[in-house]
N, C-alpha and C positions, 0 to 999 in steps of 0.2 A: 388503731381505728376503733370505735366506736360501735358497736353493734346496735342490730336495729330494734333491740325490742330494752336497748338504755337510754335511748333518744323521748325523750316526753314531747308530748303533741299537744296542740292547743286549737280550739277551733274558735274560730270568728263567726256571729253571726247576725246578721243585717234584718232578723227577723222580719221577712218580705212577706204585705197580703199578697195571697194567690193570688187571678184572676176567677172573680167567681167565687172568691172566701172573704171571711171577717177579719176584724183584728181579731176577734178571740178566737177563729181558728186559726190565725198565724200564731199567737202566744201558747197556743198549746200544743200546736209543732214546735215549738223554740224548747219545753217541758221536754216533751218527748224527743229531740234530739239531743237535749245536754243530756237524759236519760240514758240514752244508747250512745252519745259518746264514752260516758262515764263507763260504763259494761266494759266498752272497746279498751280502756284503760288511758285515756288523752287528762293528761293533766290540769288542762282550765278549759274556762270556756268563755270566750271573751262576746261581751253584747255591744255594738257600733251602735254609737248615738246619732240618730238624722234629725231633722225638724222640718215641719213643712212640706211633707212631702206622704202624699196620701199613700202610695205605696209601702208604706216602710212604718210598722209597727215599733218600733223601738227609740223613741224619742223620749220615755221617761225610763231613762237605765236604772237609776236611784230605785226606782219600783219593780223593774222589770228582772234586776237583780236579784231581789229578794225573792220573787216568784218561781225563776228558775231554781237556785238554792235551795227550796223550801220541797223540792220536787228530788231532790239529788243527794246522793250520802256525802261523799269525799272530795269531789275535783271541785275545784277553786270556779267560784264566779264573778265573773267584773266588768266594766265597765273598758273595752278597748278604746276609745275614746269621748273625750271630754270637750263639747264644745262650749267655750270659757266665755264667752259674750251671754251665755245662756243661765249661769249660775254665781251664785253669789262667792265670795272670794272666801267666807269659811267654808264654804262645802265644795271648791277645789282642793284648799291645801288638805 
């Protein structure tokens, strides 16, 4: 069995505007929680791509990536998904 502190964790996040927030306070909670995951010890930290949808700050992952990254020492940042109607076929493969 497996113990719980060999298990690496990953978190997903949909980088949501508040009610009553900006996008740039939602991008700088996304900062700040790949921050304190990273501390927590979670191995990546996956950003969900939406479009079209006023709620929901993270439709340019390509950038958004980079931002979190530039914020964080070690854990892995990316793109949990990719919606492929959206981007060109070299910058899927």
């Amino acid at each position: 069995m497996t113990a719980l502190q060999d298990i690496r964790l990953s978190l997903l996040d949909l980088v949501a505007v508040r009610e009553g927030g900006t996008v740039a306070d939602a991008l700088a909670i996304a900062r700040r929680t790949a921050q304190h995951a990273e501390a927590l010890g979670f191995t990546r930290y996956w950003l969900a791509e939406h479009h079209n949808m006023s709620g929901i700050a993270s439709s340019a992952t390509a950038v958004l990536v980079g931002h979190v990254a530039g914020a964080t020492q070690r854990i892995r940042v990316g793109s949990g998904g990719v919606m492929l109607p959206n981007h060109a076929p070299l910058v899927v493969a």
